[in-house]
C-alpha positions as CSV (number, residue, x, y, z in Angstrom):
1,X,-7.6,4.4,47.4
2,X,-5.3,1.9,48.3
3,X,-1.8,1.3,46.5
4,X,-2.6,-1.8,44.4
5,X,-5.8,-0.5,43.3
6,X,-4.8,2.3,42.2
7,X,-1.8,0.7,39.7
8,X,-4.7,-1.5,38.5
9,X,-6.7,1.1,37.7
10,X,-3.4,2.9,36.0
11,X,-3.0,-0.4,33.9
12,X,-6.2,-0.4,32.7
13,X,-6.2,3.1,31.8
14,X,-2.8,2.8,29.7
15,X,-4.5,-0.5,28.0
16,X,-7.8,1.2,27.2
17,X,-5.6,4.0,26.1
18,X,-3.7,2.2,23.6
19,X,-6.2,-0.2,22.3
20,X,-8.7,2.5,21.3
21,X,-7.5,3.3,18.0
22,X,-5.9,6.3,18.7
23,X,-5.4,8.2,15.2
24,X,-3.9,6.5,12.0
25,X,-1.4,7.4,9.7
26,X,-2.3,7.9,6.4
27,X,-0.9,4.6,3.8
28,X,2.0,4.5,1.9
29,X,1.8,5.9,-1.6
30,X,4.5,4.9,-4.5
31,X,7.3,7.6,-4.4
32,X,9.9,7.6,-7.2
33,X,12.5,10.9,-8.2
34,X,16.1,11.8,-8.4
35,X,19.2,13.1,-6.9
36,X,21.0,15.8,-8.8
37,X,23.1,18.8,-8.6
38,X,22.5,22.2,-10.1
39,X,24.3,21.3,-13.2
40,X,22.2,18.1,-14.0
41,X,25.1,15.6,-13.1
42,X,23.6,12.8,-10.6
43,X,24.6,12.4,-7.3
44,X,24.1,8.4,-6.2
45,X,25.3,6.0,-4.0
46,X,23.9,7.8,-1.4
47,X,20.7,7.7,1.0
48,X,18.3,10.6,0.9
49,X,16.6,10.8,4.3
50,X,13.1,12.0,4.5
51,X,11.3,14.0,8.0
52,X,8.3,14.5,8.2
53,X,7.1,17.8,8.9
54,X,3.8,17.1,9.7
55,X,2.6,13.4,10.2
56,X,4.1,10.4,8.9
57,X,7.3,9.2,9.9
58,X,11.2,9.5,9.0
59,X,11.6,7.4,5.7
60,X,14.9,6.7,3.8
61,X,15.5,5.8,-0.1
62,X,18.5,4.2,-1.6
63,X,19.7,6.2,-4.4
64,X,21.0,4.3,-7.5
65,X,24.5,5.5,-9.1
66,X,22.2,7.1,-11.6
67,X,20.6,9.5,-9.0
68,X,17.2,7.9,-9.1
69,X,15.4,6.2,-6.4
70,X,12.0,4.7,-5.8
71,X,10.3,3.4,-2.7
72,X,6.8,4.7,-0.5
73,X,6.1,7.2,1.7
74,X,3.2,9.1,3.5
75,X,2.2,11.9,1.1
76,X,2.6,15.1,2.9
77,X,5.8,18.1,3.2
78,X,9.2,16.8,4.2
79,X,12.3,18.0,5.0
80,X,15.4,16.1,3.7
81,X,19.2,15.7,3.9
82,X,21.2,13.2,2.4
83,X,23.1,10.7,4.3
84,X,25.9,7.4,4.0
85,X,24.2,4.5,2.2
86,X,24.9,0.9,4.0
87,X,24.2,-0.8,0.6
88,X,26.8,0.9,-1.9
89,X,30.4,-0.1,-2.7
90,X,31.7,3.5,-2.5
91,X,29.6,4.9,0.3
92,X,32.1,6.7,1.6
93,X,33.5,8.5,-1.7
94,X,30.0,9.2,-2.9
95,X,29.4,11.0,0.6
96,X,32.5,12.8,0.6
97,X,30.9,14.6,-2.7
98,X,28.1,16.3,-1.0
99,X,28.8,19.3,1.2
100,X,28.0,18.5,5.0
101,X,25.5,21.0,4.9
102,X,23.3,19.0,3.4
103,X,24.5,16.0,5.5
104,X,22.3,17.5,8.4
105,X,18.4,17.9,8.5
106,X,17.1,21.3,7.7
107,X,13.8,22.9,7.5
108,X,15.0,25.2,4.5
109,X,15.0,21.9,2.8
110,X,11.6,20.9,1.9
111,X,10.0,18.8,-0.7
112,X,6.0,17.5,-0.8
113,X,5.4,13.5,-1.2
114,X,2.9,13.8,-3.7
115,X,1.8,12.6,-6.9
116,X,5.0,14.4,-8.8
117,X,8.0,12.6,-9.0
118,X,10.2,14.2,-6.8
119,X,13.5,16.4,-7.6
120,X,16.4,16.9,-5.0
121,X,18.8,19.5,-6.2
122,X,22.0,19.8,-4.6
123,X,24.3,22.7,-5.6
């Protein structure tokens, strides 16, 4: 085959490809819990990062001052770490109170989107 055809026929392969309602994700579900450490006290100000571990994609929730947070997510297993929030006055100091081990994403970490409200406990 010449050259040009043979890019045509790439392009319409790639188009055909994408168009063809490949799988879908699953929608969005209401996801509400809280941020805490072992003793109860809440940890806030803070963003709690959610992987997925099996379909969906990465989703982040602002945690209030009180610990709690509330947004949607793909139900399904999820790793998690906790990161700076963009939105809260003391970002930085609220950060500074959770160990940088649980700054980084780990699969020890797990939780399952679900119909439970959610409970992170960080020691």
């Amino acid at each position: 085959m010449r050259p040009s055809v043979v890019s045509v026929l790439m392009s319409l392969a790639v188009v055909i490809g994408c168009s063809s309602g490949g799988a879908k994700l699953p929608e969005s579900k209401p996801v509400q819990g809280t941020v805490s450490r072992a003793d109860g006290s809440p940890v806030g100000n803070v963003l709690l990062m959610l992987q997925p571990t099996s379909i969906g994609h990465m989703t982040s929730f602002e945690v209030a001052a009180d610990g709690s947070f509330s947004g949607e997510a793909i139900t399904g297993p999820y790793a998690w770490f906790i990161a700076k929030s963009a939105r809260a006055d003391n970002a930085e100091k609220a950060l500074a109170g959770v160990s940088e081990e649980y700054q980084r994403g780990s699969l020890d970490r797990r939780v399952t989107v679900g119909s439970a409200p959610l409970a992170i406990k960080i020691p």
